[in-house]
N, C-alpha and C positions, 0 to 999 in steps of 0.2 A: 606355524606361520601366523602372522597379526598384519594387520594393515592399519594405519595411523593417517588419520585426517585432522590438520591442525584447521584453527579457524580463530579469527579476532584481532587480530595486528591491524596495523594503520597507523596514519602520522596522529600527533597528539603533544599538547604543548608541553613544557615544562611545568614540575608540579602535575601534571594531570593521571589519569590512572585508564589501562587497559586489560580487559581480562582475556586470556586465550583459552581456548578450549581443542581436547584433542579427543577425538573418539576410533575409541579400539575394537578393531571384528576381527574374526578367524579362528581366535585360539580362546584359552580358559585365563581373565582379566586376573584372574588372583593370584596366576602366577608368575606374575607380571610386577618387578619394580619400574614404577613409570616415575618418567625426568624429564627436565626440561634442558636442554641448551641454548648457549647462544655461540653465533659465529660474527664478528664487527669485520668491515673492511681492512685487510692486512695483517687479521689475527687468529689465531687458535682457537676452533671450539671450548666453548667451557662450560662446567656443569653450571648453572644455574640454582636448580632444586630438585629434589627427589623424593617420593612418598614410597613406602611400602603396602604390601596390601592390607596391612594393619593399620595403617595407619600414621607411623613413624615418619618425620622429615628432616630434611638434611639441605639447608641450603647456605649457596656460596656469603662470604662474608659482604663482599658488596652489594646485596640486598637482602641480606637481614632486617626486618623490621619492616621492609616494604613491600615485601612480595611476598606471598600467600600462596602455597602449593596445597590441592586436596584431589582426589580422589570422587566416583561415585562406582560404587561397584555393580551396581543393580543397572547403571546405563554404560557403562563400558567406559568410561569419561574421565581424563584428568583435566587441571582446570591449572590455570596462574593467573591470581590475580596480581595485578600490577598497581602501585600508588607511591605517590611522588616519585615520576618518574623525570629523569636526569638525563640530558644530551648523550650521558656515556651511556644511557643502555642501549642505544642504539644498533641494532643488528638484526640478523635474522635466528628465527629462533624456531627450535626445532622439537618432535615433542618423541622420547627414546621409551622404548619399552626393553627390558632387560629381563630375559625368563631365569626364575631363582634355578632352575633343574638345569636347564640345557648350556647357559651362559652364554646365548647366542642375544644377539644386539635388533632390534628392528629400528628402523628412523622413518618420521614423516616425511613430507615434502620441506619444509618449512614456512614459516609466517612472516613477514617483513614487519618490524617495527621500529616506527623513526619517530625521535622524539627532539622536536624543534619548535621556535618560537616563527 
C-alpha cells in the first residue's frame, strides 16, 4: 500500500513553467515506477512521463523537450517540471506509482493545471 500526495498545479500563462511534486509513504519507493498523468475535460487519461527507480524515462511525445520527470529516492518524491507550457496541457494531473512485483496501480488525488492567458 503507498499513499500519493500531489502538490504544485495552478493557473499559469502561456510559455510559463510549473513544477509538480508528488510524495510517496507506506511502501518500499524503489519498488515503485512513478508517473505522471493527465486527464483534460472530455478526454482519456494519458501517460504523460515515467521514471524507473533507476532512473530511466519514458515520456509522451507531446511534451518531449518540455517536461522534465525525476525522481528523489532518499525523500520518497517524484517531481515534473513543466516549461513552455501550452493551452493544450491543460488538465488535471495525476501522480501513479506502479509496484514492479505486485502490478498493482496506486493514484493520487490529483492536481489542477490550467494554462491560460
Amino acid at each position: 500500500q503507498v499513499q500519493l500526495v500531489e502538490s504544485g498545479g495552478g493557473l499559469v500563462q502561456p510559455g510559463g513553467s510549473l513544477r509538480l511534486s508528488c510524495a510517496a509513504s507506506g511502501s518500499i519507493f524503489r519498488l515503485y515506477v512513478m508517473g505522471w498523468y493527465r486527464q483534460a475535460p472530455g478526454k482519456q487519461r494519458e501517460l504523460v512521463a515515467a521514471i524507473t527507480s533507476g532512473g530511466s524515462t519514458n515520456y509522451a511525445d507531446s511534451v518531449k523537450g518540455r517536461f522534465t520527470i525525476s525522481r528523489d529516492n532518499a525523500k520518497n518524491t517524484v517531481y515534473l517540471q513543466m516549461n513552455s507550457l501550452k493551452p493544450e496541457d491543460t488538465a488535471v494531473y495525476y501522480c501513479n506509482a506502479h509496484n514492479y512485483m505486485t502490478s498493482r496501480d496506486y493514484w493520487g488525488q490529483g492536481t489542477q493545471v490550467t494554462v491560460a492567458s
